[in-house]
N, C-alpha and C positions, 0 to 999 in steps of 0.2 A: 284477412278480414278483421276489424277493430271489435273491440268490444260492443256489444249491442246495447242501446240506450238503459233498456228494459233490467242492464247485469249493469248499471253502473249507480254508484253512491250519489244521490242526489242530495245537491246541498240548497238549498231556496234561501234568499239571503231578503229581508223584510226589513219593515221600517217607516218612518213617515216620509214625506217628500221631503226631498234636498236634504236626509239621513247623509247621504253618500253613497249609497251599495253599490251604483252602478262603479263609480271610480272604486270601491272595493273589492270590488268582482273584477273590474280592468288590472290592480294589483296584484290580485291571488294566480289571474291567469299570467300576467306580465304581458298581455297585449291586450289591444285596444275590441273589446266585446259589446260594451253599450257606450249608448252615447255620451257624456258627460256635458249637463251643461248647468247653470248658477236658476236657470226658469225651473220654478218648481212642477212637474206632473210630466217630466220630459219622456219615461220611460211610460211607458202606456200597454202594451203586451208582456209578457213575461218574455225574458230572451234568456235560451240558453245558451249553453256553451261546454261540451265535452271537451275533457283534459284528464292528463294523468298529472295528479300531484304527488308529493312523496309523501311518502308511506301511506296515501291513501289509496292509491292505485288509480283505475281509472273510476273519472267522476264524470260528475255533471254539475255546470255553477249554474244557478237559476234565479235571473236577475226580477225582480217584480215592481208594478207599481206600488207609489204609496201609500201606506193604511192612513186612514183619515182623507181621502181626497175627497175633490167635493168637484161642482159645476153639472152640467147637462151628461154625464157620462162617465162623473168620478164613482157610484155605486156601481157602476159595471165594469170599472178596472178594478174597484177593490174587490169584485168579487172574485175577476179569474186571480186575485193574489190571493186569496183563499183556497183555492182550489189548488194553486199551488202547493198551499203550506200542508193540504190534507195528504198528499201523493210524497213530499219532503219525508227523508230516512233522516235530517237534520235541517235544523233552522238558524239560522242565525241574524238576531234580531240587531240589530245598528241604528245606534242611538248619537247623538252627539247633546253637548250641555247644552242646558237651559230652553231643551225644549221640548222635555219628555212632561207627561200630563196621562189623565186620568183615565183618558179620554181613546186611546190608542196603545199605547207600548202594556201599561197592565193590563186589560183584558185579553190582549194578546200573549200574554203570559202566562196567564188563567188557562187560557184553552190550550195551549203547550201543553202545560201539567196535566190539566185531564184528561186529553188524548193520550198523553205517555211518548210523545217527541221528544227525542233528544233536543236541545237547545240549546245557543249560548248567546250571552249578549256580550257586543260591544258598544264602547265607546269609540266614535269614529273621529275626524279631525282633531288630533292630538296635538297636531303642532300649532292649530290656532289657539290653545291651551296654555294660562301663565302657569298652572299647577295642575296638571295632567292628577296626578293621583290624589288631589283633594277635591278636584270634578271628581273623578270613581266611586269615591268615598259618598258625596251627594245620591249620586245614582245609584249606589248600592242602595240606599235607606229609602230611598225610593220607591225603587222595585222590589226590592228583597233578593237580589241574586248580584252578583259582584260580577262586574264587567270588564273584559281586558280592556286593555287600551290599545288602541291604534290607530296610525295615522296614514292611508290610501295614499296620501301625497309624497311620502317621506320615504313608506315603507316601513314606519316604526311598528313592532309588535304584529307583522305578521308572523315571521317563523310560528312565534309563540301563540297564534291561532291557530295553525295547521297544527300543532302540537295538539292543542283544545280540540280540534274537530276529531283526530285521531281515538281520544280519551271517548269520543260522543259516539264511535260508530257502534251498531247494535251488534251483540255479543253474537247472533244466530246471521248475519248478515253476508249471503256470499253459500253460505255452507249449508243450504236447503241441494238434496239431491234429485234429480229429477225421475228417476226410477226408483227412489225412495226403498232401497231394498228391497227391490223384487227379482234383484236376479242376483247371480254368485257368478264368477269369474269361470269362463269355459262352460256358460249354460249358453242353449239356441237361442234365439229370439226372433221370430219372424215377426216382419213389420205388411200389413196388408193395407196398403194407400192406392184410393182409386187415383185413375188419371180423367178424370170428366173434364167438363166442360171449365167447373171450380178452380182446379188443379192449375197451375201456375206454370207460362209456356217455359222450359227451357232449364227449370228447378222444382228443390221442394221446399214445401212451407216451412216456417219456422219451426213448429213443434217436431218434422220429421226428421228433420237435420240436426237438431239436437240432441231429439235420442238416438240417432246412428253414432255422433260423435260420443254420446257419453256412454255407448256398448263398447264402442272401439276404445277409449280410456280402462274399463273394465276387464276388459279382455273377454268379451261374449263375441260367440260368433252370431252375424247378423245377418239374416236372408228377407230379400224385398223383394214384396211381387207384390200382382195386382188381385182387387178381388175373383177376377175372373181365372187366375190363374193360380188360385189362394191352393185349388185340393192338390191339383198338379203338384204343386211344392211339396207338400206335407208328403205324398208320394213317390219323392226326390231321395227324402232323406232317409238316413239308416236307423236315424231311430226318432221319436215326437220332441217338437221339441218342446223346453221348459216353459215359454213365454208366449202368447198372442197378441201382437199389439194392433189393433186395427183402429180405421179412421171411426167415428162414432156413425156417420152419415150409411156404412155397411155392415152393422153388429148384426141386424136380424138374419143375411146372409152368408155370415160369417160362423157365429155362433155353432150351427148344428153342423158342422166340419172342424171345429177343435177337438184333435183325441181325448178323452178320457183322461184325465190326470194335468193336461196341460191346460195352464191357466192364460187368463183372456182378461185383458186392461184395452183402454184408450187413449190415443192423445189425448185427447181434450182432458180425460180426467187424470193424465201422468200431471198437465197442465194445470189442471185445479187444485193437486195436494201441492206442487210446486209454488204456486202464483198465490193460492188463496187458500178458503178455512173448506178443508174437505169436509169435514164430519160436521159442519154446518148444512154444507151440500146436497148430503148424502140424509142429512134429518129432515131436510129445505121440500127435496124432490116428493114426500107425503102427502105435500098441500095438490099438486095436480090430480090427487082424488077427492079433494074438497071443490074443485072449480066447479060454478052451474053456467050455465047459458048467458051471454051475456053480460060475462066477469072480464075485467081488464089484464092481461100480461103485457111488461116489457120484458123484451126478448135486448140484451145488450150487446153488441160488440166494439171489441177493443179496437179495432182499427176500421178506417172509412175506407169502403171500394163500391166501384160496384157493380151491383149484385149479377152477378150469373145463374146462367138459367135451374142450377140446379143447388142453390146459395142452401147451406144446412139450415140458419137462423132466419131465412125470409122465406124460404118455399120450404124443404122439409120438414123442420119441426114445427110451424105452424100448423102443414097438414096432418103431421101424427097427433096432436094436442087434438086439433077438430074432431080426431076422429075417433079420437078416445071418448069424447065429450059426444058425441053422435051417436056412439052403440049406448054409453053409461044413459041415457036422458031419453032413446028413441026417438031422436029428432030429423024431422022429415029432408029427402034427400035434396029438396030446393032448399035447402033453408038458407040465407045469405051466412057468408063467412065470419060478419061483424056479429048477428047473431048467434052465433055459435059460441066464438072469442074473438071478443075486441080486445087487438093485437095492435103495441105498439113496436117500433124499433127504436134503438140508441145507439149510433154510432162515432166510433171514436171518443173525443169529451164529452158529447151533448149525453149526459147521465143528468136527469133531473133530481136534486135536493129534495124533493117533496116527492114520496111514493106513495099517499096515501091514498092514490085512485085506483093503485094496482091490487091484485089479488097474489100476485110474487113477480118474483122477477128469475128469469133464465139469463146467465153470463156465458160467453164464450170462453175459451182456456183463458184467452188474456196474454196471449203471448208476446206483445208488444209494450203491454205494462208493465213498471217493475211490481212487485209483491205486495211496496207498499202501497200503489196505489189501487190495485184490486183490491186488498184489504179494506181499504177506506172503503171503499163500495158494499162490502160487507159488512161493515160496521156502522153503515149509515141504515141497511136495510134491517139489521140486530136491532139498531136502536129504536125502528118505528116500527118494529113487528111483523116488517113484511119478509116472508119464506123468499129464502136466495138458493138458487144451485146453479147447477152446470152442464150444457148442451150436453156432452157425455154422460155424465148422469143424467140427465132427463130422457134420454135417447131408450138408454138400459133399463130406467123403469119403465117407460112405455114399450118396449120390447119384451119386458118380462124378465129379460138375464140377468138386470138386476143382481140379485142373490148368486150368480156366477161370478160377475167379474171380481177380478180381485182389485181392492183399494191400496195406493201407496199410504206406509206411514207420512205421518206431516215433518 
């Protein structure tokens, strides 16, 4: 199996129309990935392309339209190129002479820095260049940041970007642990994942498969069963084990059959210290004692399906939220369900930029996104003040266990 999207180094390569990216993104990879054509606005969707480069391991080159476009449908490409650049672990802005402006390549720059993106610029078509480095030298006083030079069509001054990108990758990048020190090497770990309706014919989900692999990396032994056969197990063994890892969607029947002493986590929240900002999460999930009647949540998930009859973020935790809200308020047992909480959903991209209708928002682990781009979700909902946590946490506080389970370090 390759590396999964979610574990690779995204690079989002930006710019104004007819910059070049798409022909530098065909050179980086050395084959043909977007289209390349002289009509400015050709690239219209963001187009990826997974590769192993050297010494950056595997990536992702992530081709975008261009900033500045305009006509019946140029504000709705520049925006998914935005949202590229917010999910981007590195950006790489591509420029070519005489026709960078005020307008585009600097405020683009602006928001690099304040986000804290790594970045680099280039200068692209080198070879249509009589003085390559006294174009740079322009562009440098320009923008304030000094730009390689390169040329997509030549090949000039790649190596020595792949060199620059390498310089750009984030220092903690890769080395987030997904069990985050909760076990030692030759501890138990039982893993309790229902098989319902949810459950995936034939495999397991992401998050299950990755903590089996990362026990087995470890050296933990790993025993899997289902909730109905959760006590069973524990009655198997010779002695309790160290770990409980169960799905969030079974905590409450799970819970009062972990031994005394042996500690109790979930995917979803292995998932949240792995993918996002726990201890945002974990201060986030307080606001669902602030909810009254008639309060908006978006409930998010990272990837589009759909829903089965027994979906955590569209039927259960909905139901536990109402019902919290039902005993806290005494609200009659007709009451419609929009009265109770008006509940919305987000799935896959569709995350709205404007949260200011919500009362917080609930995220799924996010297992399909990488870090940075859950992060940005986090930090968009920090920055308007709306409380963020995580289907596992929200599960355990409304459950009460809470103050039981154990949190991964970040």
């Amino acid at each position: 199996m390759g590396t999964p999207g979610s574990d690779r180094l995204s690079i989002a390569f930006i710019g104004r129309r007819n910059a070049g990216k798409s022909s530098l993104v065909n050179a980086i990879a050395g084959q043909s990935v977007s289209i390349v054509s002289d009509i400015p606005g050709t690239t219209t969707d963001p187009v990826r392309k997974a590769i192993e480069l050297p010494g950056l391991g595997a990536c992702v080159l992530i081709d975008t339209a261009g900033l500045g476009d305009v006509g019946a449908l140029g504000s709705f490409r520049e925006s998914a190129t935005h949202a590229q650049i917010e999910k981007a672990d590195i950006v790489v802005l591509v420029c070519v002479a005489d026709s960078v402006t005020e307008l585009v390549e600097e405020p683009a720059i602006s928001n690099l820095k304040a986000s804290g993106t790594p970045f680099l610029v280039v200068l692209n078509k080198a070879d249509s260049l009589g003085d390559p480095s006294q174009a740079a030298e322009l562009l440098a006083m320009d923008l304030g940041v000094k730009p390689l030079v390169v040329s997509a069509a030549t090949g000039q001054g790649i190596p020595a970007l792949l060199d620059a990108l390498l310089e750009k990758v984030p220092a903690d990048f890769g080395q987030q642990s997904l069990l985050g020190g909760l076990v030692s090497k030759d501890d138990i770990v039982v893993l309790v994942m229902p098989q319902d309706s949810e459950a995936p014919k034939g495999r397991l989900i992401m998050p299950q498969a990755r903590v089996i692999r990362e026990l087995l990396d470890n050296g933990n032994v790993s025993i899997n069963c289902t909730p109905e056969s959760f006590k069973a197990t524990l009655d198997s063994l010779s002695r309790n084990p160290d770990l409980v890892i169960a799905d969030s969607s079974v905590f409450k029947s799970v819970a009062p059959e972990v031994p005394q002493g042996t500690r109790l986590t979930s995917f979803s929240i292995l998932m949240a210290a792995f993918k996002g900002d726990i201890s945002y999460f974990v201060e986030s999930v307080k606001a669902i004692d602030r909810l009254r009647p008639g309060d908006k949540v978006l409930i998010a998930e990272s990837c589009s399906h759909i829903p089965a009859g027994e979906d955590i973020g569209r039927v259960k935790l909905p139901a536990m939220l109402r019902k919290s809200l039902s005993a806290r308020f005494g609200l009659a047992s007709d009451a419609s369900p929009e009265d109770i909480l008006d509940i919305d959903i987000a799935s896959g991209t569709d995350f709205p930029r404007d949260l200011s209708d919500y009362s917080m928002v609930i995220h799924c682990g996010g297992c399909v996104f990488s870090r940075k781009h859950l992060l940005s979700r986090v930090e968009a909902a920090r920055r308007q003040g709306i409380p963020m946590t995580n289907y596992g946490v929200a599960m355990a506080y409304l459950t009460g266990i809470l103050p039981k389970v154990v949190i991964p370090s970040e």
